[in-house]
N, C-alpha and C positions, 0 to 999 in steps of 0.2 A: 176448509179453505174459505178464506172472505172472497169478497167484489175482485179486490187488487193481488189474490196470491193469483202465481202461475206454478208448475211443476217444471221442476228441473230434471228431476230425474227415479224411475222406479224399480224397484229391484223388484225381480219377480222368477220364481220362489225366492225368498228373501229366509236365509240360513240366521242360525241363530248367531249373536256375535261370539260366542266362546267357539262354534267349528270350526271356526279359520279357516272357511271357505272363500274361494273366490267368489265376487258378488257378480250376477246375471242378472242384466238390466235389459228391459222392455226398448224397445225402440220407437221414435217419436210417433211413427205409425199406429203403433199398438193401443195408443189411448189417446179418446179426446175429452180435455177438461171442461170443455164449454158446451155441455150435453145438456139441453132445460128441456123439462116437460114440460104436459098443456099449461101448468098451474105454474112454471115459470121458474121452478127449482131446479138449481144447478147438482150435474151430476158427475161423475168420475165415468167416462163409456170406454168400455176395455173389447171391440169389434174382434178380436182375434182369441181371447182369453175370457175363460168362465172358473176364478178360481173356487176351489171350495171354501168352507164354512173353514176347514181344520187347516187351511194355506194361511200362510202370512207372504203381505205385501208391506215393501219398506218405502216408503214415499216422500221424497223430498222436495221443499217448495217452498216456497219465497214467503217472508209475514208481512205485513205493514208495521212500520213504527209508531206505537199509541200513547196515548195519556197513560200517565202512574200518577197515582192520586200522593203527595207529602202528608207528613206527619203535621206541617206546620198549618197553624189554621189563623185565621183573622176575625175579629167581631167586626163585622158594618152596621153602622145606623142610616136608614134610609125608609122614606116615610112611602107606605104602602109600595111595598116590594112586591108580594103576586108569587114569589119563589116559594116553591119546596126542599127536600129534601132529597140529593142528587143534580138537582138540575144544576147544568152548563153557565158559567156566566164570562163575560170577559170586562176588563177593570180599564179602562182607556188613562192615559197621562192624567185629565181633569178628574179623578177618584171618581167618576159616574160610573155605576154599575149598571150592565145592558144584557136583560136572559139574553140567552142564546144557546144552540144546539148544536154550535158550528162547531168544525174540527181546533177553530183556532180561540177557543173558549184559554182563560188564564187560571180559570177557580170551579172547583164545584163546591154546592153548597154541604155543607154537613152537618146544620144545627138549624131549626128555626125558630128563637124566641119567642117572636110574635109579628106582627103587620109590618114591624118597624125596625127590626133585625134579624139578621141571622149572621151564621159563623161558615166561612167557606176556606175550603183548603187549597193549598197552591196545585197545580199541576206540571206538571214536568213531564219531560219526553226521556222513555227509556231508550232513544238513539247512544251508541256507543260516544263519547268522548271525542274520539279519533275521526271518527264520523261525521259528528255535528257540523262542523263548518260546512267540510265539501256538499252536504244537504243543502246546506242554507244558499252557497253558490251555485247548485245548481238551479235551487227554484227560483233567486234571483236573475239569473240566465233566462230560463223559460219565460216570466214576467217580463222581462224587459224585450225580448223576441215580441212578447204580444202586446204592450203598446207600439213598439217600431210597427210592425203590422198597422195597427189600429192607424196610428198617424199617416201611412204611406195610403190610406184608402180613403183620408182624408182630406177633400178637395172644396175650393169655393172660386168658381170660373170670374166673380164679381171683385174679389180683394186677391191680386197679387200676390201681395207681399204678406198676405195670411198664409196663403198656399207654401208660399216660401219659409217659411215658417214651419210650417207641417212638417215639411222633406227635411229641415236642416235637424228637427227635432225627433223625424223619422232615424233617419244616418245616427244622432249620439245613440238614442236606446241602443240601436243595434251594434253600434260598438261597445257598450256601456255591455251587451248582454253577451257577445265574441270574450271580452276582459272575463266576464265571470264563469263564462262555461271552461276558459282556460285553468281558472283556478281549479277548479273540478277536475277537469282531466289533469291536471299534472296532480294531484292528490293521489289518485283512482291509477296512476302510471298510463294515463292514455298519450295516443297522440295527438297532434294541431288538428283531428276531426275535420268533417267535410263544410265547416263553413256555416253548419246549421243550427251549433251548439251537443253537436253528436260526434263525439269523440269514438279514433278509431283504435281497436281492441287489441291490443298486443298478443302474440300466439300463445295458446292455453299450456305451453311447456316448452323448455328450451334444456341445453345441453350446456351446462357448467363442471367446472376444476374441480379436483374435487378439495383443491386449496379454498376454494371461490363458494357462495350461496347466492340464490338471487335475494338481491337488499330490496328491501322499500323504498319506493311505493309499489316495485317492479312484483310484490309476493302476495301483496294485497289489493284484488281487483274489481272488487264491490261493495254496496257500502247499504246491501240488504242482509239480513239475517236469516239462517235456514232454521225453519222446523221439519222435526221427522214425527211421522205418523205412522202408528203400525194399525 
């Protein structure tokens, strides 16, 4: 599990999938994920359970969505570059290349020439298709809440009409960021949310015809990926 997984949900004893058993899941009590020792490594703490060596546990939990490295790759020429092999770069509108190690890197490198070149491959996000925008509206949502923020805290007792200024530009972010959390939630099937940009969760099952199925977006209600770990 990384920084950003949580656990959803544990089967414990976890049967094999051919017994076509009913699955027996742990309760929220039963384990805490955020268990560190002195040295600060995270651990899985099961306070009620000690399973054996010959037990299997089926564990379900949330991934982060990461870089995938393309096939396509690009020569750059640029004089005393400093890059290896691997490293993060990202590529701005004016073609300057800038290391970096940030999550929001465009290229890694995968050739180095010499001083004066190397060849970096694109990167892309393995986010589902479906997915991708409601992400992108969300984090615009979030961003635009924390400059509204930003501006409503900012104040000058000496210019007026600066201050005025602040709040009017305080007020668009935060509409600007209400517009993009909606997009979100009507993707995700949420509802008009409490106003924070936190959309409220429709119930995890409902009772349909059986003329009738729940349609999208009403069937699809997240927009993380499960891995399972045994």
């Amino acid at each position: 599990m990384g920084e950003f997984s949580r656990i959803n949900a544990i089967q414990y004893p976890a049967y094999a999938v051919s017994a076509d058993q009913t699955p027996v899941y742990l309760v929220a009590g039963d384990w805490n994920e955020d268990y560190f020792d002195a040295s600060n490594l995270r651990y899985l703490f099961l306070p009620n359970h000690a399973p054996a060596l010959t037990e299997t546990m089926r564990i379900e939990y949330t991934g982060a969505y990461t870089w995938t490295v393309s096939t396509t790759t690009i020569s750059v020429t640029q004089t005393a570059h400093g890059l290896s092999v691997n490293d993060y770069i990202y590529k701005n509108e004016a073609n300057v290349w800038v290391f970096t190690n940030s999550p929001m890197a465009t290229h890694q490198v995968s050739a180095v020439g010499s001083v004066d070149t190397f060849t970096a491959k694109i990167l892309a996000s393995n986010i589902p298709e479906a997915d991708f925008f409601p992400i992108c509206n969300r984090a615009a949502c979030l961003i635009c809440f924390e400059i509204s923020a930003k501006y409503s805290r900012t104040s000058d007792s000496t210019i007026t009409l600066d201050s005025v200024s602040h709040t009017t530009r305080a007020s668009e972010f935060r509409k600007a960021a209400k517009e993009f959390c909606g997009l979100y939630n009507s993707a995700l099937g949420l509802g008009s949310g409490n106003g924070k940009g936190e959309g409220q969760y429709q119930p995890a099952s409902e009772f349909v015809d059986f003329n009738t199925a729940p349609g999208y977006p009403g069937s699809r209600r997240w927009v993380f990926h499960n891995d399972e770990r045994r």
